[in-house]
C-alpha positions, 0 to 999 in steps of 0.5 A: 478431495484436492490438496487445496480443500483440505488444507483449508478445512485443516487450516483457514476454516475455523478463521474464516468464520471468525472473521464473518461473525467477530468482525461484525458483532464485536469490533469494538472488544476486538479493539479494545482486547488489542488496546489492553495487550498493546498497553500491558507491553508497552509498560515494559519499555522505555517509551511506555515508561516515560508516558506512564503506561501504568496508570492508563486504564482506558482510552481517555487515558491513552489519548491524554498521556501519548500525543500523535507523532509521526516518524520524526518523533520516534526516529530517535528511538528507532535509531537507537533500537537500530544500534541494538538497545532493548526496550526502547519502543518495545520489549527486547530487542528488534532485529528487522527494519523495513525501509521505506520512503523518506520524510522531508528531512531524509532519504529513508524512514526505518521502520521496525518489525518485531518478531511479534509483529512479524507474527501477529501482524503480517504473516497474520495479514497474508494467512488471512488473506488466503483464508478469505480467498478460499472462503469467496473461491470454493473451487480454488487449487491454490496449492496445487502449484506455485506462487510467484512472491515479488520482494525487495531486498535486504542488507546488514544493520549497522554490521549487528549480528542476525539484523537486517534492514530493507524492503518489508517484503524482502524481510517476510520472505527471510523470515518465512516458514520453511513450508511455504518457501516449497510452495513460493517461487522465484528461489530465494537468492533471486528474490532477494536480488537488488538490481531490479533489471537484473532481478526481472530478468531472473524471475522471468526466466525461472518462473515461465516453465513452472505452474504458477497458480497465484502472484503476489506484489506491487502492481507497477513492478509485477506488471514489469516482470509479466511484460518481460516473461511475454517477451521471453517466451514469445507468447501474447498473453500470460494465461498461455504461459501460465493455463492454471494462474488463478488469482493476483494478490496486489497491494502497495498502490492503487490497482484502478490504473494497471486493472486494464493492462491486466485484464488486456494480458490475462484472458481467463474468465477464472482469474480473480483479483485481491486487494490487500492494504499491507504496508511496511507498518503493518497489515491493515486490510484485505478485499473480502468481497471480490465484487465490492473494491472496499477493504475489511479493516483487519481489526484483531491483529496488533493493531490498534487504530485511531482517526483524524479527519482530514478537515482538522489535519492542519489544526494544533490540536486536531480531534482524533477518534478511535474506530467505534466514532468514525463516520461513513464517506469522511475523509481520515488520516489513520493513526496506529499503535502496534507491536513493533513499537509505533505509538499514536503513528500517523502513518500517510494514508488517507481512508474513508469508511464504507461500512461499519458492520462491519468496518470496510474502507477505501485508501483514498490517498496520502495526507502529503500526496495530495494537490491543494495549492488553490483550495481544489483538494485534488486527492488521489482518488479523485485522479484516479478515478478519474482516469480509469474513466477517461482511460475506458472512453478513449480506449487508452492505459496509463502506465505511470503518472504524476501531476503538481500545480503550476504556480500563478502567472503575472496575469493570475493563471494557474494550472495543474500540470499530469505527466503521463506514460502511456502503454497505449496512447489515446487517438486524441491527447487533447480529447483525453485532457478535456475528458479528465479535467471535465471527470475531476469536476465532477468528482470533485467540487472544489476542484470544480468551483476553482475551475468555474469559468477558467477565473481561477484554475485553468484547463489542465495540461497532459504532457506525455513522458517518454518511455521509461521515464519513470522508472529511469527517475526511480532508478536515479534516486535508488528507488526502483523495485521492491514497494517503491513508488511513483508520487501520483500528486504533489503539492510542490513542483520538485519531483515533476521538474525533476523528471521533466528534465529526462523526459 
């Protein structure tokens, strides 16, 4: 017996069959023994204090005494927390903040981690994720080498003692157990490095002579250090420099548009890919069948869920359900309540369920990452989609994009507008365009009914971006590496025109 079988025997078993039989047969005490110890916890601080989390019993209660907020509500709070203060959103004091990207009035949301959640919501979410591996990949050695782990960085919090803000990963991977950083590589000075150039380099030159069995990141920026650990060691594809490399544990966006790219470098019929839907929130989701792209929703951490459905989004007073009332196939913005603190938070993300027993979602994108300015709805998932297809038919790849509308013209015609980077550029752009713009009708029928005729909408337009072009755009707003990411769709034409004015 391998190393690996029996530290799953030891370890992840026992999970494993709780998460197959609790999952489907009791969600909804799960939930509802989430609810109370969030609640009981929450009495503690200022925040539960001032919404009367004493006399909330069900609920009814809770939905009625906390409203929705989203970080501009809690900003306040979390400054304050920031500066050191106790049980303001949760009880103690809540040293590590994950930074994340801005919100309309600034650069930057902070967001806090607890040492609870820390425990109980993302190292539960990257345990679970092993186990659920295991139990779909019998034969795994998973440890029996090495993990490449892609982090961000961190800096000092306001100067305070042992606190410490930045990317979440770079976070998890200070606080990780000991036992673990044996198994992990790159080291962890390189890890944490915040040049991401500087950082890519490094890892590729630490990593190329070591048995790396498993990597583990954000899609866009692991595929920059694969690219560059290639180049390095003159070979053509990564099963050459890694023979044992077994499985991509990836998360942060969607994988539809690398999938191809990474299939084109890794050769190996064993070579297993894993979504996880692990956020600077919390852990919120793992791939449990390796042939259904759906997610198990992670339902018995400190998590607590609840759901608004995208056609009540810009009500004043829009229906919210919890778990137990969602539909299958509608569209939702999902609300958290954890234990770092975030109450009634509505996170960004956009999910449709494809289950209910057990509860499995999609992301299909962002409530703000969305093209709505002629009544189409475009969503990322519709452009996504769309563009594996095209992708498959013209034998081309996609390595960044983002589209907005071009406005209204005097003589009433608009457009949407993609700018693409190609890794490998189609034979015909203009046969590309056709294809994508005829694959959104299909996908979608208001996008379809507004380009009825070319009266509303006219044929989509594809400009190709230089290379780099992107990741030249992240590194001027200090955002290149870690989870940062490229805005897929807009709604306004800010960051298009931005980044067409480098290309």
């Amino acid at each position: 017996m391998n190393i690996t079988n029996i530290a799953n025997k030891l370890f992840f078993a026992s999970r494993q069959k709780h998460i197959i039989t609790q999952y489907e047969n009791d969600a909804e005490g799960l939930q509802q023994r989430v609810f109370k110890r969030l609640i009981e916890n929450g009495q503690l601080t200022e925040y539960g204090k001032n919404h009367h989390f004493n006399t909330i019993q069900h609920y009814e209660d809770f939905a009625n005494n906390v409203p929705v907020n989203t970080y501009e509500e809690l900003k306040g709070f979390i400054d304050r927390m920031r500066h050191g203060e106790s049980n303001v959103l949760w009880p103690g004091t809540v040293k590590w903040y994950a930074k994340s990207s801005g919100t309309t009035n600034d650069k930057s949301k902070f967001i806090p981690v607890s040492s609870d959640g820390l425990k109980r919501i993302h190292y539960a979410g990257g345990s679970d994720s092993v186990a659920l591996y295991f139990y779909n990949n019998p034969n795994s050695r998973l440890f029996d080498g090495k993990s490449l782990i892609l982090g961000g960085s961190h800096s000092p919090n306001y100067n305070l003692p042992h606190s410490l803000v930045g990317d979440l990963s770079a976070i998890l991977i200070e606080n990780i157990n000991p036992l673990v950083n044996l198994m992990r590589v790159p080291n962890k000075e390189t890890a944490l490095i915040s040049d991401f150039e500087v950082k890519r380099d490094k890892i590729a030159r630490e990593t190329m002579n070591k048995n790396v069995v498993s990597i583990s990141g954000v899609p866009s920026w692991m595929l920059s250090v694969l690219v560059r650990i290639l180049e390095i060691s003159g070979k053509k594809y990564l099963d050459e420099v890694w023979p044992n490399l077994e499985v991509f544990f990836h998360g942060g966006i969607s994988f539809l548009p690398y999938r191809s790219q990474y299939l084109s470098l890794i050769r190996s019929d064993r070579m297993h890919y894993m979504e996880t839907y692990n956020a600077s929130e919390g852990f919120f989701g793992i791939q449990n069948d390796l042939n259904d792209h759906s997610m198990l929703l992670m339902i018995d951490y400190d998590v607590f869920y609840e759901f608004i459905p995208m056609d009540e989004i810009e009500k004043e007073n829009p229906q919210v359900v919890p778990l137990s009332g969602v539909e299958i196939g509608k569209n939702y913005a999902m609300i958290i309540s954890t234990s770092c603190g975030l109450w009634r938070y509505m996170i960004g993300d956009t999910v449709s369920f494809t289950s209910l027993k057990p509860y499995k979602f999609v992301i299909t994108g962002r409530t703000k990452y969305f093209i709505n300015a002629f009544g189409e709805e475009l969503i990322m998932d519709n452009a996504e989609k769309a563009l594996a297809y095209v992708c498959e038919k013209t034998h081309s790849e996609v390595l960044e994009y983002s589209a907005a509308p071009v406005f209204m013209d005097n003589q009433g015609k608009c457009r949407h507008q993609w700018l693409i980077e190609f890794s490998h550029e189609p034979e015909d752009l203009n046969e590309f365009a056709k294809l994508l713009d005829t694959k959104l009708q299909e996908l979608n029928s208001d996008y379809e009914a507004k380009r009825f005729h070319d009266i509303t909408l006219q044929h989509l337009e594809i400009i190709k971006a230089r290379k780099n072009l992107f990741n030249d755009w992240l590194k001027s707003k200090g955002k290149l590496g870690g989870q940062h990411k490229v805005p897929r769709l807009s709604n306004n034409r800010k960051n298009i025109e931005e980044m067409l004015n480098m290309n």
